[in-house]
C-alpha positions as CSV (number, residue, x, y, z in Angstrom):
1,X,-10.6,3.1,-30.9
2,X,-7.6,1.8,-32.7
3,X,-5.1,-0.1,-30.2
4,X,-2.6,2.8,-32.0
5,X,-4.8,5.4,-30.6
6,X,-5.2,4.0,-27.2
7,X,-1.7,3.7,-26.7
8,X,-1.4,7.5,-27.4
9,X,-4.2,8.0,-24.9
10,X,-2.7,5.7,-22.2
11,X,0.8,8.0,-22.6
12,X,-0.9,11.2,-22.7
13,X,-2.1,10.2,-19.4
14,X,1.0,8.4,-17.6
15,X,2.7,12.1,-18.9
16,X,0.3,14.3,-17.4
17,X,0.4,12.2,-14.3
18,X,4.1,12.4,-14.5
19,X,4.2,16.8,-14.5
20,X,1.6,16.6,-12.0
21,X,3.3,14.7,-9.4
22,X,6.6,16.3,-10.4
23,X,4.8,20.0,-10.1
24,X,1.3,19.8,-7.8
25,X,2.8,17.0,-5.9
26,X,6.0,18.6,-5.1
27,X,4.0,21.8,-4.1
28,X,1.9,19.0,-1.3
29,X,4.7,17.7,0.1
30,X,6.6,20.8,0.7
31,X,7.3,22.3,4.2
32,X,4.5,25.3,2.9
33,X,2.5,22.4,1.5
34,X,2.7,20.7,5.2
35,X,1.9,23.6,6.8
36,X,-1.2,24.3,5.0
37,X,-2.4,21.1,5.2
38,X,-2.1,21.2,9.1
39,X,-3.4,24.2,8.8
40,X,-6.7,23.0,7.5
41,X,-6.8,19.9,9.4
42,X,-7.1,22.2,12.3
43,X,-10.4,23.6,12.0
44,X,-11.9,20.6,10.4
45,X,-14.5,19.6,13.4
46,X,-13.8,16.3,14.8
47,X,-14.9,13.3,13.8
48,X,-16.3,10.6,16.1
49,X,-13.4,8.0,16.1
50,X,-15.0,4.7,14.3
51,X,-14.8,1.5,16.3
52,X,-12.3,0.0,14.1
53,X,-9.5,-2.0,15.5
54,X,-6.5,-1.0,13.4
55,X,-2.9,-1.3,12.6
56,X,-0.1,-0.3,10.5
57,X,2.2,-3.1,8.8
58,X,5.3,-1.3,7.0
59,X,8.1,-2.7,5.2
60,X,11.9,-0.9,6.6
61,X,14.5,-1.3,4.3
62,X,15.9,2.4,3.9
63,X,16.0,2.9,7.7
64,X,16.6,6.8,7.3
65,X,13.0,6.9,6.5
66,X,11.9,5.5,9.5
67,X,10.6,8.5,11.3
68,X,8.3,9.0,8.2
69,X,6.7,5.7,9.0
70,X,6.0,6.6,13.1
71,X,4.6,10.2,11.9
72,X,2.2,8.3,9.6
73,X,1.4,6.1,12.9
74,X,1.3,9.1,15.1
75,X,-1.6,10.4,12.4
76,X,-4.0,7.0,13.3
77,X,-6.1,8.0,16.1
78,X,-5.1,5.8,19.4
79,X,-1.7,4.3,19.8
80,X,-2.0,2.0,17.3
81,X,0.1,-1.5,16.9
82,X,2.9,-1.0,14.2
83,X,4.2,-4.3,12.3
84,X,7.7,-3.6,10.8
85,X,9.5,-5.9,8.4
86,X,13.3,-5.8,8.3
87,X,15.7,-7.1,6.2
88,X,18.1,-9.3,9.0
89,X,20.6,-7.0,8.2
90,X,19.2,-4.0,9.8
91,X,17.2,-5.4,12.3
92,X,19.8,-4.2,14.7
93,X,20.0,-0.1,13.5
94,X,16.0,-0.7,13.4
95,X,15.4,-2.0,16.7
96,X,17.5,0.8,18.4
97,X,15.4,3.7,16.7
98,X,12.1,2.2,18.4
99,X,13.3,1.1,21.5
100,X,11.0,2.5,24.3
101,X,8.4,2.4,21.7
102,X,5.1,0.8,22.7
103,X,3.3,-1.8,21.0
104,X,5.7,-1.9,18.1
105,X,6.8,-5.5,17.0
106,X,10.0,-6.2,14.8
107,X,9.7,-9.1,11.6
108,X,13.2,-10.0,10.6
109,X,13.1,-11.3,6.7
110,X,15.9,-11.8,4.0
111,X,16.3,-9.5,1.9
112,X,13.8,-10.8,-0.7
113,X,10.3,-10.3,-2.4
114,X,11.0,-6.2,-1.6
115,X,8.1,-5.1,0.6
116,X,5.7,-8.0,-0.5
117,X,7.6,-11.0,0.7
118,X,7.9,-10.1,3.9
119,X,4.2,-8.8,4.1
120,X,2.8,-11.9,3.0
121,X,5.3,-13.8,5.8
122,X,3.2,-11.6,8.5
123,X,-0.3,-12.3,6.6
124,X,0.4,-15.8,6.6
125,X,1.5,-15.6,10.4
126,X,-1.9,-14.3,11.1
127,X,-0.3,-11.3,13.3
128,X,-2.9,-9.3,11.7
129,X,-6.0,-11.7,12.3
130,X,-6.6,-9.5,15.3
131,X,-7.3,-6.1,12.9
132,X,-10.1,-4.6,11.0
133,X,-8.1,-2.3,8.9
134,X,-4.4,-2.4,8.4
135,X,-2.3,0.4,6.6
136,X,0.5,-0.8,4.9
137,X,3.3,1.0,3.5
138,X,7.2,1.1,3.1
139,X,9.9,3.0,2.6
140,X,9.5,3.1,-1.0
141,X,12.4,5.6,-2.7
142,X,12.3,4.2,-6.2
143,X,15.9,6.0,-7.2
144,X,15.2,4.8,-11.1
145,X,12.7,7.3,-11.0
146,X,12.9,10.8,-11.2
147,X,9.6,11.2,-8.5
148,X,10.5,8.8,-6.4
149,X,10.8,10.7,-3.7
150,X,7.3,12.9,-4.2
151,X,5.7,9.8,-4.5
152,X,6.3,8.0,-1.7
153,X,5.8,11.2,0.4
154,X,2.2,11.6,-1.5
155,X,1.2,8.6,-1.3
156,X,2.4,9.0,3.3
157,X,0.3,12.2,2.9
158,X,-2.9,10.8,1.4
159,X,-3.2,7.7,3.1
160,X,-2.5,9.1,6.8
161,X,-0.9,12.4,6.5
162,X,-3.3,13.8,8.7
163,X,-5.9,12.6,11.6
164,X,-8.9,13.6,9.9
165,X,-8.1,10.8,6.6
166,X,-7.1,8.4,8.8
167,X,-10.4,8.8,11.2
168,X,-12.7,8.9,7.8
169,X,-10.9,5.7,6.0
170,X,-11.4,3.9,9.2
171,X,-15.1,4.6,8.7
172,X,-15.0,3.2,5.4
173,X,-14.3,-0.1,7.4
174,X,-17.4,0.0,9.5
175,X,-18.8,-1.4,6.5
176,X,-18.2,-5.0,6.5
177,X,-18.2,-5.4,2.6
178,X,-15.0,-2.9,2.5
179,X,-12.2,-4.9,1.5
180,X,-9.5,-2.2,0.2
181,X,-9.1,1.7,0.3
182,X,-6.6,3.2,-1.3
183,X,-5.6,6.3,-3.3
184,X,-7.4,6.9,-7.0
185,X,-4.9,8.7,-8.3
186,X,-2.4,5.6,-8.1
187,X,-5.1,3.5,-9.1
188,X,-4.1,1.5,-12.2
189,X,-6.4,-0.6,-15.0
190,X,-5.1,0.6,-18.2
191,X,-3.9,-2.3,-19.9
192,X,0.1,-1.0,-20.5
193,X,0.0,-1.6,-16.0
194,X,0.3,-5.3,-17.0
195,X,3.8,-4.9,-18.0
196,X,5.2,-8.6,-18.2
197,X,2.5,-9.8,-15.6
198,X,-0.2,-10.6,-17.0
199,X,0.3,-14.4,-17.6
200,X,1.5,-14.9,-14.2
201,X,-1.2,-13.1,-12.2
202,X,-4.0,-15.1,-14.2
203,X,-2.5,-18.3,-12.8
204,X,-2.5,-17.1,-9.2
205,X,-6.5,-16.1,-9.7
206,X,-6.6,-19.4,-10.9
207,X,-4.9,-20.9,-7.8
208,X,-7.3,-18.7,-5.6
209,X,-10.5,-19.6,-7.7
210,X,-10.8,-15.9,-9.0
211,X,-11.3,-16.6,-12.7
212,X,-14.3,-14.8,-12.8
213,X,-13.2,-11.6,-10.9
214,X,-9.9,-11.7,-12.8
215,X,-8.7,-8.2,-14.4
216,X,-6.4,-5.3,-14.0
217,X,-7.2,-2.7,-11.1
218,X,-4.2,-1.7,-8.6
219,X,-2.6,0.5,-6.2
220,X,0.5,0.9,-8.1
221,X,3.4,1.1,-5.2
222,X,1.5,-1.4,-3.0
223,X,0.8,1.6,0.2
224,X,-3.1,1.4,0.9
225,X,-5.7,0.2,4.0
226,X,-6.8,-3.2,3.8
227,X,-9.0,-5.9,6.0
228,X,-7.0,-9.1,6.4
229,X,-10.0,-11.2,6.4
230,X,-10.5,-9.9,2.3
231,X,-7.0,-11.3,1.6
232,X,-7.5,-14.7,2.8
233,X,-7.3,-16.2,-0.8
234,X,-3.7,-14.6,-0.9
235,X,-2.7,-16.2,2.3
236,X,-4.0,-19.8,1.2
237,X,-1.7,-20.0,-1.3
238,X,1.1,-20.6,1.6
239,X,4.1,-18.4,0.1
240,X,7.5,-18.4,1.8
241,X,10.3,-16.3,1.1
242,X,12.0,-19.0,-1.2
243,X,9.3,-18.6,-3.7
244,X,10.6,-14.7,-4.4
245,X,13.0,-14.4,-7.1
246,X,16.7,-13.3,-5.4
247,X,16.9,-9.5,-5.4
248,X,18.6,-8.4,-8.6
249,X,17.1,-5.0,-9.0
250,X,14.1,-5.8,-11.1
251,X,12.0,-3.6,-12.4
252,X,9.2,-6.2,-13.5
253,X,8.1,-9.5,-14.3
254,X,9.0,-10.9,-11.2
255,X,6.3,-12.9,-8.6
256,X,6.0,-9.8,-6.5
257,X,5.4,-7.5,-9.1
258,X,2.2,-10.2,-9.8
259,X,1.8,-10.0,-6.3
260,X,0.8,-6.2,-6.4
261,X,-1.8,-6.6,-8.7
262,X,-3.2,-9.5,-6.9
263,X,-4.8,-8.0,-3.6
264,X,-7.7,-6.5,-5.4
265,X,-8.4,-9.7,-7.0
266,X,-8.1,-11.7,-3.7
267,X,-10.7,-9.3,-2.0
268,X,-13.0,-9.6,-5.5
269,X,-12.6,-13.4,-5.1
270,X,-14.3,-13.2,-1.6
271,X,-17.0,-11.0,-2.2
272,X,-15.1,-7.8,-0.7
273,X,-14.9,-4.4,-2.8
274,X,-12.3,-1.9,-3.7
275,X,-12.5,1.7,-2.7
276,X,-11.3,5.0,-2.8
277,X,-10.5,7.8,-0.3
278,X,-13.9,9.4,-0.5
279,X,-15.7,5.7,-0.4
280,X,-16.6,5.3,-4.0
281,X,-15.9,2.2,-5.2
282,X,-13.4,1.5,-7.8
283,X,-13.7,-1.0,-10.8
């Protein structure tokens, strides 16, 4: 296939993607769309709960969305621990919405590195040392785009929109290979995904002695399940806040856009594997 051709075919898919998320994905998210799911959810016969100790680490920096975040906790069976990243300047309007809240903790950060900054501060911290499987999300609104919206609710609904995915990607995690669950549908490996990031992210495998695990496959918009132990490779590399670029409204090229396509490579690097929603394992 010519590289003409496979540009075509790479479009053809990023525009059905595009109507289906602006059309089916609309239709999910809806209040109907809600109400059928929960619908369904409620004759689905229980699952055993796995023994998994989990968590939830989300990044807050359009505080409206806040409740969005606790019903996507309230989904995870048990009263989970919920890690939320602020930027300092909201800390305040934050920490008033969850007070009287158990076992949620508060991680002021500057307004830098969006949601992967400060997630990588908390990593680092070893905060989540304690967890077999971590959800991490944000309050992603992506007003550039025209499905912003939809897509951060999609992405709420199929991670943990309802207790019986959250109970069945926890099992995923009884297996001690599992590294990384996230959605397929967001999951990205066509080469156009490397935007401007392709030189950078090879010398960050290189820094985590991944050469030979090195290649394109991510959850575009950084929401999916994770282990912290399979992201150790990404912690050694010791980033602070000061190695982020200033905000400026990027839209790529800029160390935590490289970032996002580094956590499947980090868990590849240690041996971990990639998988999707049903289990299957993703290249």
């Amino acid at each position: 296939m010519t590289i003409a051709r496979k540009f075509s075919a790479a479009f053809a898919r990023h525009v059905v993607e595009k109507v289906a998320t602006a059309t089916i994905g609309s239709l999910f998210v809806s209040d109907v769309g809600q109400r059928i799911r929960r619908t369904l959810s409620a004759k689905v016969t229980g699952n055993p709960v796995p023994d998994v100790r989990a968590a939830v680490i989300a990044h807050v920096y359009y505080v409206d969305l806040l409740n969005e975040i606790l019903a996507c906790r309230k989904s995870i069976p048990g009263s989970v621990p919920l890690h939320l990243t602020v930027p300092t300047d909201r800390i305040d309007s934050v920490a008033s919405r969850v007070a009287g809240l158990a076992n949620v903790h508060l991680h002021p950060y500057e307004n830098r590195g969006r949601d992967i900054a400060p997630f990588m501060g908390v990593l680092s911290s070893g905060a989540l040392d304690g967890y077999d499987a971590v959800l991490k999300l944000h309050t992603k609104r992506s007003p550039h785009l025209i499905d912003g919206e939809t897509r951060r609710k999609l992405l709420f609904a199929m991670l943990c929109g309802e207790p019986s995915v959250a109970t069945k990607v926890l099992a995923a995690f009884e297996n001690p290979a599992t590294g990384i669950v996230g959605w397929r549908f967001c999951y990205r490996t066509g080469r156009s995904y490397w935007m401007k990031n392709e030189a950078r992210v090879c010398a960050i495998a290189a820094r985590m002695g991944a050469d030979g695990v090195t290649r394109l496959g991510f959850f575009e918009g950084s929401m999916f399940w994770f282990r912290p132990a399979a992201l150790v490779a990404l912690r050694e590399l010791d980033l602070t806040s000061e190695d982020f670029e200033p905000e400026a409204r990027q839209l790529d090229g800029t160390l935590h856009h490289a970032i996002e396509r580094c956590f499947t490579i980090a868990a590849w690097a240690r041996g971990y594997v990639v998988r999707d929603l049903r289990g299957r394992v993703l290249p």
